[in-house]
ZAMARGU-4260 file (C-alpha; in steps of 0.2 Angstrom, whole numbers, plus 5000, padded with zeros to 4 digits):
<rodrens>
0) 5000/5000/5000 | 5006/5017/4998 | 4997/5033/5001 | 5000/5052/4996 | 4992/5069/5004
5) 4987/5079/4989 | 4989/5098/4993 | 4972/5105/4985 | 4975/5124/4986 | 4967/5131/5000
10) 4954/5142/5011 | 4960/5159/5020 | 4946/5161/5032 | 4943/5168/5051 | 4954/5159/5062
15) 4941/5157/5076 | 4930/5148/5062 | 4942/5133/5064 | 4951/5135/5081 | 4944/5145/5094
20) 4953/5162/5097 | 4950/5177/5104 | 4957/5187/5090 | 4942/5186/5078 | 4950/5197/5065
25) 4964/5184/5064 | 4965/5173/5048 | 4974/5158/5044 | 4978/5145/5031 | 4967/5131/5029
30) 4972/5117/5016 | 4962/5108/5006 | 4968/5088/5003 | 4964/5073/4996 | 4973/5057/5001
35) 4977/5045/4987 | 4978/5026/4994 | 4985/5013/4980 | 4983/4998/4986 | 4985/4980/4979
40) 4970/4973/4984 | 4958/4985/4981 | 4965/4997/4969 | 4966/5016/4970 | 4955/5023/4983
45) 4954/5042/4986 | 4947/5049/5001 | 4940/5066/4996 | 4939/5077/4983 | 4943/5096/4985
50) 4932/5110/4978 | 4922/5112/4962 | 4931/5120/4947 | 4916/5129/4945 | 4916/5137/4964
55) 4914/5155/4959 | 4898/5153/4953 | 4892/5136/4961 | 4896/5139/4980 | 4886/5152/4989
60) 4890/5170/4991 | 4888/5168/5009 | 4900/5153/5009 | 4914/5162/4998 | 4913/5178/5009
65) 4915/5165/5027 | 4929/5154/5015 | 4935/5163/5004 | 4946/5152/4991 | 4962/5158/4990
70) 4969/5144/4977 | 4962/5132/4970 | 4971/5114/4961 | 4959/5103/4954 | 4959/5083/4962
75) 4961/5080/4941 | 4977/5088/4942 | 4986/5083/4959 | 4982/5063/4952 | 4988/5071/4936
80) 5006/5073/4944 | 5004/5055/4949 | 5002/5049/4933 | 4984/5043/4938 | 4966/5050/4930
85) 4950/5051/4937 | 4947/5035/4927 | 4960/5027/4935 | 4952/5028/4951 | 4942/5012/4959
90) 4932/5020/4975 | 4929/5036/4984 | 4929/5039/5000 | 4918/5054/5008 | 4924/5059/5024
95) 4909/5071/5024 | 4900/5081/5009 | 4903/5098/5013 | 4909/5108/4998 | 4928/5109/4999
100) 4928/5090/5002 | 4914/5083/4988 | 4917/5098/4975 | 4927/5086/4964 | 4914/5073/4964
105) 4910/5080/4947 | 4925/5074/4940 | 4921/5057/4943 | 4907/5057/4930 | 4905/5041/4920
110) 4920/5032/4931 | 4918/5016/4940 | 4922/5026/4956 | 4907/5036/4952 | 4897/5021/4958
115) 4906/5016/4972 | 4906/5030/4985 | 4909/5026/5004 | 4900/5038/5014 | 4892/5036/5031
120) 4872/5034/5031 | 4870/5048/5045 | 4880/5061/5035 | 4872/5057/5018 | 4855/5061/5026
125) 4858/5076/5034 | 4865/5082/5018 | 4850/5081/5009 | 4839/5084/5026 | 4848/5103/5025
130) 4846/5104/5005 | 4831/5100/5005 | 4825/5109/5017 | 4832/5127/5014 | 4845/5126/5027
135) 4860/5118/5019 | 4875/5127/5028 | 4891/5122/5021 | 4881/5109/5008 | 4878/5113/4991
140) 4869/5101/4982 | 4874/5102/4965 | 4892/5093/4973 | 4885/5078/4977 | 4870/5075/4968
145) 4878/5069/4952 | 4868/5059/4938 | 4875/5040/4940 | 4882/5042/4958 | 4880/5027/4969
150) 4883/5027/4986 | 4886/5013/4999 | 4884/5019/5016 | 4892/5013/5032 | 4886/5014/5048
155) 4896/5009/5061 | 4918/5005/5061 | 4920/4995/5045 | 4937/4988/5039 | 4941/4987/5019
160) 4955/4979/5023 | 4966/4973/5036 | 4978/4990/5034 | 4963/4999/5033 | 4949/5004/5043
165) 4933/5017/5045 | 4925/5024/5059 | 4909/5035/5060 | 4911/5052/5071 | 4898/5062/5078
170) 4907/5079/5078 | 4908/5091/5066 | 4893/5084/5055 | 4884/5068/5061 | 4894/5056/5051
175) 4911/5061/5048 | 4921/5046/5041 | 4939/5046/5049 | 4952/5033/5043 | 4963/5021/5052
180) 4979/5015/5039 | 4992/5002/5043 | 5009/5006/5035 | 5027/4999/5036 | 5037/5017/5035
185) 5027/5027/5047 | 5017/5015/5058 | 4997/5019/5062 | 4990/5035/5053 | 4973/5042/5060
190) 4963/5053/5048 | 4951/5063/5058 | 4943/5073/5044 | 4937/5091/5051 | 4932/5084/5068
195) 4949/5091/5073 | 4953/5105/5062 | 4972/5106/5066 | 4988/5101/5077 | 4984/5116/5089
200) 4966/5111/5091 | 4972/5095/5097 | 4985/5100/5107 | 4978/5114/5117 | 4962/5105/5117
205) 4953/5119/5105 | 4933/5119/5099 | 4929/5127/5082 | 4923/5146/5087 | 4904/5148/5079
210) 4892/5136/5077 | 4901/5123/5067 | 4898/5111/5080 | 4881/5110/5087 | 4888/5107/5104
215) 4905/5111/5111 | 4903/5093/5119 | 4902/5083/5103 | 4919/5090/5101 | 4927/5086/5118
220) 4919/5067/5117 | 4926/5065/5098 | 4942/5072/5106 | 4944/5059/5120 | 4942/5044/5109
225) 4954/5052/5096 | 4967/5054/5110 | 4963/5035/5115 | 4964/5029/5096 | 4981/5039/5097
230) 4987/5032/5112 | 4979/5012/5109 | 4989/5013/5091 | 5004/5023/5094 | 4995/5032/5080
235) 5000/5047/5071 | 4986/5060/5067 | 4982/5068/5051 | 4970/5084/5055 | 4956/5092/5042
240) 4965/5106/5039 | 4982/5111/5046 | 4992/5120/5032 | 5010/5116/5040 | 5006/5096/5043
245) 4998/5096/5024 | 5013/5102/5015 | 5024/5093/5025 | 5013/5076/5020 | 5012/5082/5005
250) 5032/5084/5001 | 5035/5068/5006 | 5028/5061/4990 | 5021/5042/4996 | 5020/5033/5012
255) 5022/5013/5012
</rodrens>
């Protein structure tokens, strides 16, 4: 198995919308990545898919304005530099369908991974609840509701394979899907998706400012079984969106 970070361009937002501070004038960096998985059993998987090509006019003013995108690299091209295509691609992953995560959905269109998206059955529901229902927040429709997709949800820890494992968290949105890999080079990785924005979050123990989560608890209980993932595995941790952590991964070119 080996697996690559793709650097996806990236947000420059409030700072408090990711970590809580008490500057709320203070902005930050915040990447947007894919993680490419080629593996010899079940082929290539990618776990996400960046933003739409077509943000400017697809996203939401409000959501432009709150996330302004200050680069964007298409998941065509960073697989591209790979020496992959979309075509070459044999399963998506959806850690959750917000737009800077399923915007390149789009680009699957026609491919056998179209029709073989992993995504958790709580988040897929919301996602359409909040479409549907004039309330979508950070969801856009058009992202995910593609002609041809097929999705197979998950609802509880599911292993692909014996080096790879998912697990539903209720943070952040109701079903983020985080990613437990096995790997020779650098031991156990844990993907925590945007339950855990970035390494200071972690660390210092940091909620989102705002009303990303719906309760500063469902941040603190993700948190604790994190940390005791981390601590079980003698894990590393790849967070949702720390710009440092993703260009390093990113630099490293593949993981075995």
């Amino acid at each position: 198995m080996k697996i690559s970070v793709l650097y996806l361009g990236r947000l420059e937002c409030k700072k408090y919308h990711l970590v809580e501070c008490d500057d709320h004038n203070e902005m930050i960096k915040s990447p947007i990545l894919s993680i490419l998985i080629e593996h010899p059993v079940l082929g290539n998987i990618l776990y996400d898919t960046g933003n739409s090509p077509y943000y400017t006019t697809e996203y939401p003013s409000s959501t432009l304005e709150t996330y302004p995108i200050a680069e964007f690299i298409s998941v065509e091209e960073a697989l591209k530099e790979k020496g992959l295509t979309t075509a070459d691609i044999d399963m998506i992953i959806m850690s959750h369908l917000h737009f800077d995560h399923a915007g390149g959905l789009k680009y699957f269109a026609g491919t056998k991974a179209i029709k073989n998206v992993f995504v958790s059955e709580a988040e897929l529901k919301n996602a359409f609840c909040q479409v549907m229902t004039g309330q979508p927040g950070a969801y856009v429709k058009s992202l995910f509701d593609l002609k041809d997709i097929q999705f197979k949800t998950i609802n509880e820890e599911t292993e692909l394979a014996e080096d790879i494992r998912l697990f539903i968290q209720n943070s952040h949105t109701p079903g983020v899907v985080g990613m437990a890999l096995e790997t020779k080079s650098r031991g156990n990785i844990i993907v925590t998706s945007d339950t855990i924005y970035t390494k200071e979050s972690y660390l210092a123990e940091l909620p989102p400012g705002g009303p990303i989560n719906k309760t500063r608890k469902e941040f603190y209980d993700n948190l604790n079984r994190v940390k005791a993932m981390e601590k079980e595995y003698s894990a590393a941790l790849l967070f949702g969106h720390d710009y440092e952590q993703v260009l390093e991964w990113n630099k490293i070119g593949f993981i075995e």
